[in-house]
N, C-alpha and C positions, 0 to 999 in steps of 0.2 A: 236089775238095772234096765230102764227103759231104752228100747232100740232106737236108733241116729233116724230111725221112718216116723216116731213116733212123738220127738219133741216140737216144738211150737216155736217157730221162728219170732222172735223179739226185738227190740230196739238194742244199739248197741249202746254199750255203756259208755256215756258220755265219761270223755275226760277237760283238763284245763291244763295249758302250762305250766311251770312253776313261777310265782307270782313275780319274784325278784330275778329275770331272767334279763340279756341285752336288747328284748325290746317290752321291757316293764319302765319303770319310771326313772330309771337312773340315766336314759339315753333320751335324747331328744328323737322322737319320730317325723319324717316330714315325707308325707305322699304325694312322690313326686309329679307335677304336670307337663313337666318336660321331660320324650323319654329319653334323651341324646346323654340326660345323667345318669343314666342306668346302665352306661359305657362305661362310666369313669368319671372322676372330677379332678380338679385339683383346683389347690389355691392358695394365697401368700399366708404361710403360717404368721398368726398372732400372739404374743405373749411370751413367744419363746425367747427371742431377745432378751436379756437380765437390764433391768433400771439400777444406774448404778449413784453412787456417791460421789456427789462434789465435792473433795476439799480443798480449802480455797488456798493455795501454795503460799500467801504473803500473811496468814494467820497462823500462829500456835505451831507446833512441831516440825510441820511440811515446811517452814521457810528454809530452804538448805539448798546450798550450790546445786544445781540441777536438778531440781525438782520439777516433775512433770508438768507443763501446764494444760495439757490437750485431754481435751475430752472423747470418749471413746465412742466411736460407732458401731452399727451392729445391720448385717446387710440380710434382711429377711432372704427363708427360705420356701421355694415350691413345696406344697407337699400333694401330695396325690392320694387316691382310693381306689382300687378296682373292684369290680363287680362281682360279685358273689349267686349263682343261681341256684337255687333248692327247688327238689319238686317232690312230687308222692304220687305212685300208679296204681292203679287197679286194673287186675286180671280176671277174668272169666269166663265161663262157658256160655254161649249165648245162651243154653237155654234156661240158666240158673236166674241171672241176672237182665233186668234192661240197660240201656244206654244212661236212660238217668236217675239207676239206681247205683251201677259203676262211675257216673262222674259226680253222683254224693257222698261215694266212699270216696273218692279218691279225694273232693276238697276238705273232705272233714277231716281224713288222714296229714293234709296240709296245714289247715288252721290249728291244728295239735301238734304236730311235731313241726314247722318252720322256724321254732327260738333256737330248738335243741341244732338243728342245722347249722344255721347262720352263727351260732357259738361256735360250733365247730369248724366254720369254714373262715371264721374270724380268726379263731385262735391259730389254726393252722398256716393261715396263708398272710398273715401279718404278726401276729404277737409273737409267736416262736422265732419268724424270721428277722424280727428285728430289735427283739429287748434286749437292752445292757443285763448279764447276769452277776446279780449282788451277793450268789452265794458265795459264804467266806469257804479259805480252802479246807478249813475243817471238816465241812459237809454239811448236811440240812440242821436249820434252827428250828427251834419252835417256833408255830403259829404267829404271838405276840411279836417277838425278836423280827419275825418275817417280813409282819406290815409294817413294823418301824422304821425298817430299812426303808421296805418299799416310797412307803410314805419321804422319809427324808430325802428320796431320789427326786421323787416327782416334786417336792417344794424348792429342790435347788435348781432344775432347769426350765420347772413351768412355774410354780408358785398360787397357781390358782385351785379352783377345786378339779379333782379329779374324781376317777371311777377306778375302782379294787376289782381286780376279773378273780374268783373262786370258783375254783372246781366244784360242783354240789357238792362230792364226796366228801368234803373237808371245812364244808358250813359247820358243823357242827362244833369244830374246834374254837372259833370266830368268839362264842361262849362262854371258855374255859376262864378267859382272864377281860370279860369285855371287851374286845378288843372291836365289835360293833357294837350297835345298840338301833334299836328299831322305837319309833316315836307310836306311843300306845295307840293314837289314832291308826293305825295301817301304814305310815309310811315306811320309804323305804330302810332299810340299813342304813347305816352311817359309822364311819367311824368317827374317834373322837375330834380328829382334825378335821374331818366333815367331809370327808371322800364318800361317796355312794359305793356301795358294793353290789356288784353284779354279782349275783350266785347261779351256774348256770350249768345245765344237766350235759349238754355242749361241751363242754371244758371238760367235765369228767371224762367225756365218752377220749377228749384226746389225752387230757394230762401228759403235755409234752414239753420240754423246755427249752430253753433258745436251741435253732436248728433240728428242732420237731424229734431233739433226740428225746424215748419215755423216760419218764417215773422210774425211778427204783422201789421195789416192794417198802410198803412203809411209807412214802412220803408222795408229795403233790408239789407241785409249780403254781406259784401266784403270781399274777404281773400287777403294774398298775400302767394308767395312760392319763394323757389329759383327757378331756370332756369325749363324749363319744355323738355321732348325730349317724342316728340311719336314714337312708332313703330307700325309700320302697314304692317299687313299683306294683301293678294291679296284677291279680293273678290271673293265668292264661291256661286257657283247657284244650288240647289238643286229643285228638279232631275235638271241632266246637260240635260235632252233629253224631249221629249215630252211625250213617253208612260205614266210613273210612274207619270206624274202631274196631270193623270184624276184619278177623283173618279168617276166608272162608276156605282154606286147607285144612287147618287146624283148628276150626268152630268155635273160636276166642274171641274174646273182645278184650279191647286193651283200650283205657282212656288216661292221661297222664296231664296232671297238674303243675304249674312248674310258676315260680314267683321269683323277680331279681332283685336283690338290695344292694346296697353301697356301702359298708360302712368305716367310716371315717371318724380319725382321731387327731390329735394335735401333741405334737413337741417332744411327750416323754416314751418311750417303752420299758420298764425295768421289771427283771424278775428273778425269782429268789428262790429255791427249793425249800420246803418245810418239812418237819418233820409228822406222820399222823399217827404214833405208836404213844402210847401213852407215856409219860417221860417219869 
């Protein structure tokens, strides 16, 4: 075996996200130019309102002593986002590495890993904390059983299309009984009611369920939500120069990349435990 003096420093092996991730094509991305939303936003939810049925009281069945005549109102609500930051650092000995050889590791390490992040900081800090949970008290369904729930939640309090959040570890299942389908050209997922599916390496690393309480061995957590839109701001390299990255105590240098998103959903949160043991 050749000695750690004797190998040949090389390129590092490029990687890529996973294609169907929450900033692949099932979310809307919008790079923000204002950064006062990389605060936070909020806005008058749309859609979640239900349009209901007129019937008209002096026709057919409804004519009857007291029968309602009044039509119903529905008093939209705030909804808000808060801000999510992800970064990735590089350390070093100064005399290993330069300044902008540590601050091309460290965006590269960024542009690689900030899906898996921002999944994880989504899942944690909004989907756990606030989905209705559909598991019946029996305990985890199958996969199929899973989304239908899922699915029938989100059509009775949004009705529009939504997005399926999936643990990566539990794509696989998705499968068994089509319960997605991917359009031969590349597109995304789908299920059959046309929800877009997020599959996302993020979710696996939490797989947590309402109240960020885990997974039981065997099974996974799916939510669904309505539409999903990120905001993402530009990435930011600290120090931007070389001086300020050494520690000259400890003859290190340290440069740290750091990127803010927003991401923001509408009306529904529902989630369900599944089963991932072969049944």
């Amino acid at each position: 075996m050749a000695s750690a003096g004797m190998r040949r420093r090389v390129e590092a092996i490029a990687g890529r996200p996973l294609p169907y991730g929450i900033l692949g094509g099932c979310t809307e991305i919008i790079d923000v130019t204002d950064e006062h939303e990389l605060l936070g936003v909020e806005w008058m939810a749309l859609g979640c309102c239900p349009v209901n049925v007129w019937n008209d009281p002096c026709v057919g069945a409804d004519e009857s002593p007291g029968a309602s005549t009044q039509k119903e109102f529905c008093r939209p609500v705030t909804e808000h986002a808060d801000p999510i930051t992800v970064y990735a650092g590089a350390e070093c000995a100064t005399m290993g590495w330069s300044y902008a050889e540590a601050r091309a590791h460290a965006e590269a390490s960024l542009e690689l890993g900030q899906q898996e992040a921002v999944e994880l900081g989504f899942w944690t800090n909004y989907l756990a904390a606030n989905a209705q949970d559909l598991t019946p008290a029996a305990g985890p369904v199958n996969i199929a059983q899973g989304v239908a729930a899922l699915e029938g939640c989100l059509a009775e309090q949004y009705g529009g299309v939504g997005v399926l959040h999936v643990p990566a570890g539990a794509a696989a299942l998705l499968g068994c009984c089509n319960v997605v389908q991917r359009d031969p050209g590349g597109g995304n997922p789908t299920t059959l009611a046309g929800n877009c599916a997020v599959i996302g390496a993020g979710y696996s690393t939490a797989n947590t369920g309402p109240g960020n309480i885990p997974a039981d061995d065997g099974t996974a957590w799916l939510y669904i939500t309505g539409p999903v839109v990120v905001r993402r701001g530009p990435t930011m390299t600290v120090p931007d120069r070389p001086g300020p990255s050494i520690n000259y105590r400890t003859n290190t240098q340290r440069v740290l990349v750091e990127r803010t998103v927003v991401v923001a959903t509408t009306c529904a949160v529902c989630a369900i435990n599944v089963s991932t043991c072969p049944s």
